[in-house]
C-alpha positions in Angstrom: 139.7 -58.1 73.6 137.9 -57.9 70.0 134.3 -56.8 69.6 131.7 -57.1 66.6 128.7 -54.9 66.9 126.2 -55.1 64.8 124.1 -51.3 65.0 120.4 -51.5 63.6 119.1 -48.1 64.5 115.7 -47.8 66.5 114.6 -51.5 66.5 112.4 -53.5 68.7 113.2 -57.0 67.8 116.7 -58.7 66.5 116.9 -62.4 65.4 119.4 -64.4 64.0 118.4 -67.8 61.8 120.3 -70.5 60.8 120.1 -72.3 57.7 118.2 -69.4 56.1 119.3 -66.5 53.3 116.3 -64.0 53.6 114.0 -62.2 56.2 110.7 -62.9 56.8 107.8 -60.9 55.7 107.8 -57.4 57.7 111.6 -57.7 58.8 115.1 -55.9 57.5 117.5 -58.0 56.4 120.8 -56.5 58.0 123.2 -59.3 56.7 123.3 -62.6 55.7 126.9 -65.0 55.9 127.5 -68.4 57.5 126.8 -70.2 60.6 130.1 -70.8 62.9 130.8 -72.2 66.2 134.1 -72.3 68.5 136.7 -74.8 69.5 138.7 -73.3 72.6 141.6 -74.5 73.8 144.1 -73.5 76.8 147.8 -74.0 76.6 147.5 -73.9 80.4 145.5 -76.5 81.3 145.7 -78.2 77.7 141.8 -78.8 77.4 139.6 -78.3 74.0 136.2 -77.2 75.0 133.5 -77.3 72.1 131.1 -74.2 71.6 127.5 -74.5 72.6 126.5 -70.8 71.0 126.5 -70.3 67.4 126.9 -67.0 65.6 126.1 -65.5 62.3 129.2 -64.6 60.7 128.9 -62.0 57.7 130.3 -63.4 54.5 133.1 -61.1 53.7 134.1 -60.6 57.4 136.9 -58.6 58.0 139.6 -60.5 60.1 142.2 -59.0 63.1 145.2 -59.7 63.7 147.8 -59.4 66.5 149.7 -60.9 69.5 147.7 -64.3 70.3 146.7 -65.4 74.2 146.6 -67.9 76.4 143.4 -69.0 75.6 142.1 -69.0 72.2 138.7 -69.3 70.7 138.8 -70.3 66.8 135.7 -70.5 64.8 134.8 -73.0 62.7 131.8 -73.2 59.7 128.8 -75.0 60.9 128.1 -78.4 58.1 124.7 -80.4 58.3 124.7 -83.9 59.5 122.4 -86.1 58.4 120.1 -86.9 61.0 120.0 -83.7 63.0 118.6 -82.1 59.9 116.5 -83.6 57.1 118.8 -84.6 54.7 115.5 -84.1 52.1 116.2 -80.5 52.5 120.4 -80.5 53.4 123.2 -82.3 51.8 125.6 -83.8 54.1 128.7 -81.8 54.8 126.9 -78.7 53.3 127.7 -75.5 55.1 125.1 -73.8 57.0 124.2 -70.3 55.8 122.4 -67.6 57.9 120.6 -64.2 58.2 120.1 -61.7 61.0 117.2 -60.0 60.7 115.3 -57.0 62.7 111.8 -55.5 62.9 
């Protein structure tokens, strides 16, 4: 099993914010990367389940390797759709950036 922890010291509040490069105002800027979700899939039963969760993913992460499992999770960038999100503001197909921030 593989763990990232992200340590902020004495902090009250954490928050991470899609489609955004800087903090707020009043909050520390930890680190900034892109938005990625999951595909997993089991060789077992042969299913590909789509993530609900997103995560902030620092942009220069560094990546493990070693024996694979069973069941996999792979992460894939978030891209804006037109339609969810104001394509005014987003081009299509653009990937999503992010922040995580603390106060």
């Amino acid at each position: 099993m593989m763990v990232a922890v992200c340590q902020a010291g004495v902090r009250s509040a954490s928050v991470m914010m899609p489609a955004r490069t800087g903090c707020p105002a009043g909050w520390t800027h930890e680190y900034s990367g892109y938005l990625m979700s999951e595909d997993s899939f089991s060789i077992r039963t042969g299913t590909i389940r789509h993530g609900a969760s997103y995560v902030c993913v620092d942009d220069a992460p560094e990546l493990a390797t070693g024996p694979s499992s069973q069941d996999q999770a792979r992460l894939f960038l978030v891209k804006v759709g037109c339609g969810s999100l104001p394509c005014s503001k987003y081009e299509q197909g653009a990937e999503l950036a992010c922040v995580v921030c603390t106060k």
